[in-house]
Biopython code that builds the backbone (N, CA, C, O; Angstrom):
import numpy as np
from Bio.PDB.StructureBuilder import StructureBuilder

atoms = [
    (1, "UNK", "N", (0.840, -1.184, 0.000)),
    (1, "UNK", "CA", (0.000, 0.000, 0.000)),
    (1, "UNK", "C", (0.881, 1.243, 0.000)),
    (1, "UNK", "O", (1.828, 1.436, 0.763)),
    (2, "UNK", "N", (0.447, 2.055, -0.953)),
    (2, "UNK", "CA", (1.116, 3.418, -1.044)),
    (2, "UNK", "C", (1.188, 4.540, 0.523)),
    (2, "UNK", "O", (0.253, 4.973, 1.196)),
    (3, "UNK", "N", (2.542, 4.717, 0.673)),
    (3, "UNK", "CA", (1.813, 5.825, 1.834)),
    (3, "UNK", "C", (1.311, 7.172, 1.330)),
    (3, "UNK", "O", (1.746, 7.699, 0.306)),
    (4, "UNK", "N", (0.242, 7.768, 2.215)),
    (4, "UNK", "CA", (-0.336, 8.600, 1.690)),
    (4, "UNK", "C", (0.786, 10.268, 1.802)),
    (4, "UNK", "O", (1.698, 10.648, 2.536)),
    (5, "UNK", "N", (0.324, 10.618, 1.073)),
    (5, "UNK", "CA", (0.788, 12.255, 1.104)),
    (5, "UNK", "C", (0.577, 13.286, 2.211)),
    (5, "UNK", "O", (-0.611, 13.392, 2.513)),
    (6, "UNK", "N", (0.976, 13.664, 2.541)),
    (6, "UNK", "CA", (0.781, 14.706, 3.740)),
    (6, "UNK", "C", (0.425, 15.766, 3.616)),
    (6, "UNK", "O", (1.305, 16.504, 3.172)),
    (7, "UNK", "N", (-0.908, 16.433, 3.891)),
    (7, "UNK", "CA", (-0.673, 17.860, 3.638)),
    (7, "UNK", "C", (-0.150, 18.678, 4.114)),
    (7, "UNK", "O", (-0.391, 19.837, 3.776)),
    (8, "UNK", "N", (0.783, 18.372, 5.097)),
    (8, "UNK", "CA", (1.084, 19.514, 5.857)),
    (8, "UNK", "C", (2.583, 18.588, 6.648)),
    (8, "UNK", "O", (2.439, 18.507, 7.867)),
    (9, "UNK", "N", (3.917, 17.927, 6.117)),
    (9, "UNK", "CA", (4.471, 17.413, 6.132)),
    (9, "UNK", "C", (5.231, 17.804, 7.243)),
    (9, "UNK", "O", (5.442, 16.855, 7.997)),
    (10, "UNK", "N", (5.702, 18.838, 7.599)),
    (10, "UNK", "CA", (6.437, 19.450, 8.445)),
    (10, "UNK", "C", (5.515, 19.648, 9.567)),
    (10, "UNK", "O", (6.274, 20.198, 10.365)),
    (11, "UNK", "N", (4.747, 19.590, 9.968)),
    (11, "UNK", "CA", (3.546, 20.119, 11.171)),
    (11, "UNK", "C", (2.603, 19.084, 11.555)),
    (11, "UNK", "O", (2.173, 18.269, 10.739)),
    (12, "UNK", "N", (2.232, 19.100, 12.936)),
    (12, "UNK", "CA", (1.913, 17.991, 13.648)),
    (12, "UNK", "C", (0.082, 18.441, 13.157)),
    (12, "UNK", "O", (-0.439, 19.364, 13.782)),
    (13, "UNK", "N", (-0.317, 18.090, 12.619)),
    (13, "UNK", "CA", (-1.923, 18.678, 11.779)),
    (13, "UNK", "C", (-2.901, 17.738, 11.629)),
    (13, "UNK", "O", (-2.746, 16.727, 10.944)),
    (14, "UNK", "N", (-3.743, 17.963, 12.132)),
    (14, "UNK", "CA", (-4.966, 17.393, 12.220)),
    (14, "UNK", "C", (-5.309, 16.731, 10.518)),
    (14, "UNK", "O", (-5.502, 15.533, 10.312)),
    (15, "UNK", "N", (-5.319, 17.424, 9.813)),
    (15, "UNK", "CA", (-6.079, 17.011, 8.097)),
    (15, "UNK", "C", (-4.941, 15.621, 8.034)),
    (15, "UNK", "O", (-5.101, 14.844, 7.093)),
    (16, "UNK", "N", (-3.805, 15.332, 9.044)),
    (16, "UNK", "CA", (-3.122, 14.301, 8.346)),
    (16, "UNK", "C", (-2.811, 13.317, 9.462)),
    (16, "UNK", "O", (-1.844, 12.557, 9.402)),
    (17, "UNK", "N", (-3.422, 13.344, 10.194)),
    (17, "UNK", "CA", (-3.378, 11.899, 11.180)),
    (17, "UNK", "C", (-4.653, 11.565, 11.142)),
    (17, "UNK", "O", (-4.657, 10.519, 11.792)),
    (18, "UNK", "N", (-5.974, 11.811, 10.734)),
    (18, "UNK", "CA", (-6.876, 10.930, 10.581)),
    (18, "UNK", "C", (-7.049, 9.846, 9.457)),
    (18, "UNK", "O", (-7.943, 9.008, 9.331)),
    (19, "UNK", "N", (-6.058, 10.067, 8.752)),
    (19, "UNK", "CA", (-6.296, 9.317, 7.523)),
    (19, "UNK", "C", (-5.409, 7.446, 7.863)),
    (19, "UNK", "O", (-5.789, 6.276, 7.809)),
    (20, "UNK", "N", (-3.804, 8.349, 8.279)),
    (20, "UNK", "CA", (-3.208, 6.949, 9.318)),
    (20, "UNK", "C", (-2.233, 7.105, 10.249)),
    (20, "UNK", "O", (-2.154, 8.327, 10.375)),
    (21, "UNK", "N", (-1.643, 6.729, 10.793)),
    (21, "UNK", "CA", (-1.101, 6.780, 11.749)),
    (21, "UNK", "C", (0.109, 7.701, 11.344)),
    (21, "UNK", "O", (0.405, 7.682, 10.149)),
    (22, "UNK", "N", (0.927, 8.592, 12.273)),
    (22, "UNK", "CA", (2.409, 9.249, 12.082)),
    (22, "UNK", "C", (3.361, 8.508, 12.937)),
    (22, "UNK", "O", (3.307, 7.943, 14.030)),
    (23, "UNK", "N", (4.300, 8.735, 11.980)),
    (23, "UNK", "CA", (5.699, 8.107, 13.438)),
    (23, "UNK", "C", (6.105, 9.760, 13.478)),
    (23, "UNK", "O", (6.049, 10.689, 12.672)),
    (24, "UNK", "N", (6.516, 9.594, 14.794)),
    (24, "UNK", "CA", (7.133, 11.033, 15.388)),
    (24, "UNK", "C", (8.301, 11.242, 15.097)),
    (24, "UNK", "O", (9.067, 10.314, 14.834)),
    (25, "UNK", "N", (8.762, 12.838, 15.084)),
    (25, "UNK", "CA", (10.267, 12.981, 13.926)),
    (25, "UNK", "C", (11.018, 12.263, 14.204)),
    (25, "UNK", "O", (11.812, 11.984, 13.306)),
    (26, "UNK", "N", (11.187, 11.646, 15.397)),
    (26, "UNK", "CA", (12.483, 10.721, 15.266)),
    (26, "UNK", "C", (12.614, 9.492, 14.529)),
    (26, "UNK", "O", (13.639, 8.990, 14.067)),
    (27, "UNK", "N", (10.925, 8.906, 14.467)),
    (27, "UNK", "CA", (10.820, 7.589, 13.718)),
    (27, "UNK", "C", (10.116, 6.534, 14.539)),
    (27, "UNK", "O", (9.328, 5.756, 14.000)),
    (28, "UNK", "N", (10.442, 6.484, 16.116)),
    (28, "UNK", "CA", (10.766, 5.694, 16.659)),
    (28, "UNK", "C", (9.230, 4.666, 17.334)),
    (28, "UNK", "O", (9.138, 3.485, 17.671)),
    (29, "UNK", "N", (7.875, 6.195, 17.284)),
    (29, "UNK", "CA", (6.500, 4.993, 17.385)),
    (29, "UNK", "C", (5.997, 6.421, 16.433)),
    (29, "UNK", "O", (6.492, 7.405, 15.883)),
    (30, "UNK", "N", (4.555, 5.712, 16.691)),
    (30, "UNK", "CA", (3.813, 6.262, 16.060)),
    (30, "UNK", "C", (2.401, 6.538, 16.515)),
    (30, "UNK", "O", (1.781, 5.752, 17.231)),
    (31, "UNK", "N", (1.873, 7.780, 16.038)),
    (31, "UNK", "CA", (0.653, 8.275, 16.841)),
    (31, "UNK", "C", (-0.584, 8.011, 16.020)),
    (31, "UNK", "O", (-0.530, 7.646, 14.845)),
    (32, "UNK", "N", (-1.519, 8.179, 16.581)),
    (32, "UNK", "CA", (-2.890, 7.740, 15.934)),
    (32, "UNK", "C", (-3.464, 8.501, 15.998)),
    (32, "UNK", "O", (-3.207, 9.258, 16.935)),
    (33, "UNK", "N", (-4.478, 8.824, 15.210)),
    (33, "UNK", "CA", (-5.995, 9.639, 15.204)),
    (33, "UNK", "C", (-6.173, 10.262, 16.824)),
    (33, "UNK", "O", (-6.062, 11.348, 17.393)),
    (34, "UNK", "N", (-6.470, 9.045, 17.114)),
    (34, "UNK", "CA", (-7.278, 8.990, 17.987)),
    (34, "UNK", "C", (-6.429, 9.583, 19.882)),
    (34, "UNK", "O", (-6.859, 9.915, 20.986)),
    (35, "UNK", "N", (-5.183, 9.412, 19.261)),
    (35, "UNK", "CA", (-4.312, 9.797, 20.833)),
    (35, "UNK", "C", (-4.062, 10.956, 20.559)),
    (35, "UNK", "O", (-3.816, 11.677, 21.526)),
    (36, "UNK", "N", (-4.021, 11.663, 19.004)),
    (36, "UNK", "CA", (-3.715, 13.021, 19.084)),
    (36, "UNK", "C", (-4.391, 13.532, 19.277)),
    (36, "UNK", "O", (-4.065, 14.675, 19.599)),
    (37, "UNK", "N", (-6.339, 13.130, 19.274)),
    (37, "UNK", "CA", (-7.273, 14.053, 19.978)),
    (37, "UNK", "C", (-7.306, 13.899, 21.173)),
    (37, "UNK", "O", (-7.265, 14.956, 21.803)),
    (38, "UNK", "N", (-7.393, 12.582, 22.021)),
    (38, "UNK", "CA", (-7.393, 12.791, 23.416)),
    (38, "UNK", "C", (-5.787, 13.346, 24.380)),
    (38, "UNK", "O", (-5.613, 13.459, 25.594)),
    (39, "UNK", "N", (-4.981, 13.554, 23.392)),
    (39, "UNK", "CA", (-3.732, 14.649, 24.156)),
    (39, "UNK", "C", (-4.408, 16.297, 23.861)),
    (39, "UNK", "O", (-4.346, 17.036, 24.843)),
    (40, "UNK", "N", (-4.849, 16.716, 22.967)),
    (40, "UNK", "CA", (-5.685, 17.922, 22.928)),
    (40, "UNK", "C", (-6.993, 18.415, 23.562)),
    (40, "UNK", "O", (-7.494, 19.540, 23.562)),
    (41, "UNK", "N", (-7.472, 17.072, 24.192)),
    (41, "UNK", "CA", (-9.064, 17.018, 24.881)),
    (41, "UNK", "C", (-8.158, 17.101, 26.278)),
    (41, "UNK", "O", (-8.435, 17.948, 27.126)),
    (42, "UNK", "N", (-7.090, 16.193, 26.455)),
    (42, "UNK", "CA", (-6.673, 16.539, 27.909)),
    (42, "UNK", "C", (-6.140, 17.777, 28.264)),
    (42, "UNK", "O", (-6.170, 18.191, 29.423)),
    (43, "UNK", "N", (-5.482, 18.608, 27.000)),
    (43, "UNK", "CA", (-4.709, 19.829, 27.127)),
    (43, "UNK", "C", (-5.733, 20.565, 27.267)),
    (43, "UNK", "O", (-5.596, 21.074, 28.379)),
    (44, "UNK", "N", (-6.879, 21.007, 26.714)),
    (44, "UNK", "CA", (-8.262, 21.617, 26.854)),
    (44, "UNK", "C", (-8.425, 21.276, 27.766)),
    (44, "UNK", "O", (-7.278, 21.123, 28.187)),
    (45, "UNK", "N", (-9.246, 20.915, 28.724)),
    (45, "UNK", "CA", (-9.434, 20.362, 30.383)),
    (45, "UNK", "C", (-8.552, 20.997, 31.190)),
    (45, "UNK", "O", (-9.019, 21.423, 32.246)),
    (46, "UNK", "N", (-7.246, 21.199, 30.948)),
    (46, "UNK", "CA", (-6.290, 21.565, 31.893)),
    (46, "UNK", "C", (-6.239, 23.559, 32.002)),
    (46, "UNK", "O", (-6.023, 24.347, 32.922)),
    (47, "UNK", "N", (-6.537, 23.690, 30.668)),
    (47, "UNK", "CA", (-6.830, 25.211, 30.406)),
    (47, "UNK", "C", (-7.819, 25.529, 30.868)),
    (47, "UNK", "O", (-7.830, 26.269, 31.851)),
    (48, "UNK", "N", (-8.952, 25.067, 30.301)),
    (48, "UNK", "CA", (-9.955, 25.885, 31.252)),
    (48, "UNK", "C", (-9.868, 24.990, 32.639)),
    (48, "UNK", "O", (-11.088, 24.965, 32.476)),
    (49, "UNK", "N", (-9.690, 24.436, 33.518)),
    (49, "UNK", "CA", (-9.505, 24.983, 34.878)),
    (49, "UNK", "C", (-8.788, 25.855, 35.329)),
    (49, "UNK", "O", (-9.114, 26.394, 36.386)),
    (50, "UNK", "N", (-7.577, 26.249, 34.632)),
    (50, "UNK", "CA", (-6.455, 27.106, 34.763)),
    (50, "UNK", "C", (-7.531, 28.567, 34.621)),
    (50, "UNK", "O", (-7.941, 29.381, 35.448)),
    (51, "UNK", "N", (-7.674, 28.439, 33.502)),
    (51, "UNK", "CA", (-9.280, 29.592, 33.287)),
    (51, "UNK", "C", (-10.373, 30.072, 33.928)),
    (51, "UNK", "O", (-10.910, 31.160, 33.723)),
    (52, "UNK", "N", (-10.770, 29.042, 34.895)),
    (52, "UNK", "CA", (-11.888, 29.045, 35.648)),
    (52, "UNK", "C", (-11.287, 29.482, 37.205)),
    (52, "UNK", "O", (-11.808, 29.692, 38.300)),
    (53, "UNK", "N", (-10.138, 29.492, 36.758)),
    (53, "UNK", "CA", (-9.327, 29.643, 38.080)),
    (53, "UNK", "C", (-9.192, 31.076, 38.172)),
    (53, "UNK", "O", (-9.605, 31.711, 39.142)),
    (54, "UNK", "N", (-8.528, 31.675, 37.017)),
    (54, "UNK", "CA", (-8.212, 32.820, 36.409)),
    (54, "UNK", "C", (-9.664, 34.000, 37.088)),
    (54, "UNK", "O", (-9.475, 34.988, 37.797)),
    (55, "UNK", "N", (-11.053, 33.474, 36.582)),
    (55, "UNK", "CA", (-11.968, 34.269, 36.443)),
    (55, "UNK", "C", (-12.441, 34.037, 37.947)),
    (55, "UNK", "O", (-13.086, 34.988, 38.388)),
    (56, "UNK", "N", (-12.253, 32.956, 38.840)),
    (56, "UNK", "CA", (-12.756, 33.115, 40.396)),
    (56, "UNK", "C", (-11.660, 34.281, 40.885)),
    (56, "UNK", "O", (-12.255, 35.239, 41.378)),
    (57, "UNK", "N", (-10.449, 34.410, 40.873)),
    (57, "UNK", "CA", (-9.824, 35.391, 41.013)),
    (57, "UNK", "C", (-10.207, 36.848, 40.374)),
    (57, "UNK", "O", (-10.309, 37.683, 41.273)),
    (58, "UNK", "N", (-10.375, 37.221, 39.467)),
    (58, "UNK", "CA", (-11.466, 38.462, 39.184)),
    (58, "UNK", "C", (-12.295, 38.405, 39.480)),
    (58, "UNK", "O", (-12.807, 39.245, 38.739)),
    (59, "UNK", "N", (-12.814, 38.171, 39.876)),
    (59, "UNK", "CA", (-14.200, 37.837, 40.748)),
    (59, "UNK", "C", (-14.040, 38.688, 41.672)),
    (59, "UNK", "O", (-14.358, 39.862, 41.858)),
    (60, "UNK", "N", (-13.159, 37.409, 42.553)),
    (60, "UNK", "CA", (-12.867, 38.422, 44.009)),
    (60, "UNK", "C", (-12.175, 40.116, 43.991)),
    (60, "UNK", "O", (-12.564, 41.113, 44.600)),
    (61, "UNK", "N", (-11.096, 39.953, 43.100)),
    (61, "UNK", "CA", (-10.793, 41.293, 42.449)),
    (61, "UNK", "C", (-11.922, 42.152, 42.356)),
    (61, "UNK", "O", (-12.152, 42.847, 43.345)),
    (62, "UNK", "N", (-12.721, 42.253, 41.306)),
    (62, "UNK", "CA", (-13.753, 43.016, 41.015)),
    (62, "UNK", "C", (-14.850, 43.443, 42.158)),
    (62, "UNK", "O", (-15.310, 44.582, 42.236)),
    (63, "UNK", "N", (-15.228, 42.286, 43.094)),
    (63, "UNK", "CA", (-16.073, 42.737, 44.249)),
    (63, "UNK", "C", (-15.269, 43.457, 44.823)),
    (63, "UNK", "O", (-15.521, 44.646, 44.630)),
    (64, "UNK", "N", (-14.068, 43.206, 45.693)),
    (64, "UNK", "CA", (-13.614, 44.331, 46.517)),
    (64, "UNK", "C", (-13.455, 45.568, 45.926)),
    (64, "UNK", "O", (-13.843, 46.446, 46.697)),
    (65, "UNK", "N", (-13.057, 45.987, 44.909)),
    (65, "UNK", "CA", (-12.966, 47.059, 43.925)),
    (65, "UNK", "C", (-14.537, 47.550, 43.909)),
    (65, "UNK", "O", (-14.543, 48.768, 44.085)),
    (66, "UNK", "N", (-15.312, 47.249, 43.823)),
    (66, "UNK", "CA", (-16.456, 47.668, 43.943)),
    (66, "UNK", "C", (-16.951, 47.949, 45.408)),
    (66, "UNK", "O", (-17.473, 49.055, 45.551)),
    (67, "UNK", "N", (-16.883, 47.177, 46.480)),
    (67, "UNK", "CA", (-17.118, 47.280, 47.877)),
    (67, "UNK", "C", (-15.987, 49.036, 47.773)),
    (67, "UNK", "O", (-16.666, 49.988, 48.157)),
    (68, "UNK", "N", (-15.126, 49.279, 47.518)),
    (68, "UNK", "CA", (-14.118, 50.060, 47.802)),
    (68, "UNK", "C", (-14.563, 51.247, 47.131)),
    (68, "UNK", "O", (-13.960, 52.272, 47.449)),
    (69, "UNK", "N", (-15.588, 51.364, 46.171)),
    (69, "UNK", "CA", (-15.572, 52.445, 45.326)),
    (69, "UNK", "C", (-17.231, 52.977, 45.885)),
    (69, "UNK", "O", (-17.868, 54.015, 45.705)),
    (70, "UNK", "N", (-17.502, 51.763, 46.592)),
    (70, "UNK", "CA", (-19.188, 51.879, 47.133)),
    (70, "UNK", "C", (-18.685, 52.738, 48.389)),
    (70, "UNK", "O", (-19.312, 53.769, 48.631)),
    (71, "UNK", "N", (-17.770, 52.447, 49.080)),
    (71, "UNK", "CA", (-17.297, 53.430, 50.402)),
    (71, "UNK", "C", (-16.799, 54.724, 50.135)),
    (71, "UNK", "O", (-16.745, 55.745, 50.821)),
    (72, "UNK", "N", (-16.445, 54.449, 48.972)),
    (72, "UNK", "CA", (-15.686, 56.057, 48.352)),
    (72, "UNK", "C", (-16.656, 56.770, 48.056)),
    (72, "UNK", "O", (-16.533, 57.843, 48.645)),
    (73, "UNK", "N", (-17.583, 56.738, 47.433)),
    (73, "UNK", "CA", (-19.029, 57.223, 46.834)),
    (73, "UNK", "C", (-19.529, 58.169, 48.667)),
    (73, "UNK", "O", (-19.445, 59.346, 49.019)),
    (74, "UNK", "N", (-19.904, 57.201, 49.213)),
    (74, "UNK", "CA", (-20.352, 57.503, 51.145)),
    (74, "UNK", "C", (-19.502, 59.048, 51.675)),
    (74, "UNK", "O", (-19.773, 59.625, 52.728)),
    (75, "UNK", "N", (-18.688, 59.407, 50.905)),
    (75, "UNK", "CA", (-18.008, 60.489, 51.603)),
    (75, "UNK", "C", (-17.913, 61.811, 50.726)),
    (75, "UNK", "O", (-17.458, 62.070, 49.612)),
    (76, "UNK", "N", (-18.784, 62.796, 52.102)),
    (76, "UNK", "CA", (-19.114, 63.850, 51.288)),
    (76, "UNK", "C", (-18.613, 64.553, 50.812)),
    (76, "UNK", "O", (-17.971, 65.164, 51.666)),
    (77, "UNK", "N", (-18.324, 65.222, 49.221)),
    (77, "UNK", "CA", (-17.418, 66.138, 48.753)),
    (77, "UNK", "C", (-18.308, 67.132, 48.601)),
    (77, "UNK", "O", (-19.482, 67.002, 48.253)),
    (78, "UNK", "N", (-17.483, 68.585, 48.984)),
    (78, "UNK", "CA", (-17.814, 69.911, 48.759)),
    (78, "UNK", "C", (-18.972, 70.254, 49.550)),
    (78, "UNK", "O", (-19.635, 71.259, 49.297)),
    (79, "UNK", "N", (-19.194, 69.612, 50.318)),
    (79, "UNK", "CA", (-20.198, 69.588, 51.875)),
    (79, "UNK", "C", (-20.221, 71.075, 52.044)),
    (79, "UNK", "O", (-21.232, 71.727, 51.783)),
    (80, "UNK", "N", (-19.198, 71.572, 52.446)),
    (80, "UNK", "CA", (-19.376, 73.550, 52.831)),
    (80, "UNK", "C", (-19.484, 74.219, 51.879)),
    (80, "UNK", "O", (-19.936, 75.353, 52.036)),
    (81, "UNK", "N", (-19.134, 73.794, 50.640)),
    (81, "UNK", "CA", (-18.978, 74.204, 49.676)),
    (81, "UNK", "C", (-19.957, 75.822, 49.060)),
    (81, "UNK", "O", (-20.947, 75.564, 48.375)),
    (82, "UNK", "N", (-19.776, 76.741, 49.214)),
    (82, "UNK", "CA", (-21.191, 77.545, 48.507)),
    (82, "UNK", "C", (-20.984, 78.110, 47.198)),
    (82, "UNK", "O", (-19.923, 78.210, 46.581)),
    (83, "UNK", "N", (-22.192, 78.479, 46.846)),
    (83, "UNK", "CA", (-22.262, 79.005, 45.271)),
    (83, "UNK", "C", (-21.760, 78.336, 44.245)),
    (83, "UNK", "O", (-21.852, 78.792, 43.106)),
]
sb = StructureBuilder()
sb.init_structure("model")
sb.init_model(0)
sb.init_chain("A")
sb.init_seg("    ")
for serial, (resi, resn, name, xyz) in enumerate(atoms, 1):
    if name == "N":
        sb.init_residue(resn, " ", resi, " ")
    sb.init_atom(name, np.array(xyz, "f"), 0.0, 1.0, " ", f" {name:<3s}", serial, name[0])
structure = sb.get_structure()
């Protein structure tokens, strides 16, 4: 059987491991369809918690910043102030 052509010979690319398997630049195994999506489904998973992590921290950021600007607001400017 002929091996197939690569579209993208130099680059680890999706359009060319579903068709068959790659050996990795050195030669030495080879990857499948199917492990190069679940190494990208696991790398996804790991980001967004990293992400979800990211945005509970603005979170808390943003409330105190707001608690802080709600106390700032409370204090009277130009109170004696006339005309």
């Amino acid at each position: 059987m002929q091996e197939q052509q690569l579209l993208k010979p130099n680059e680890w690319s999706y359009c060319d491991f579903f068709w068959a398997d790659k050996k990795d630049p050195q030669g030495t195994s080879c990857l499948t369809g199917f492990e190069v999506l679940l190494q990208k489904q696991l790398k996804g998973k790991q980001i967004q918690k990293e992400m979800a992590e990211f945005i509970r921290e603005r979170i808390k950021i943003e409330e105190e910043y707001a608690k802080s600007l709600s106390k700032l607001s409370q204090i009277p400017l130009a109170s004696q102030e006339e005309g």
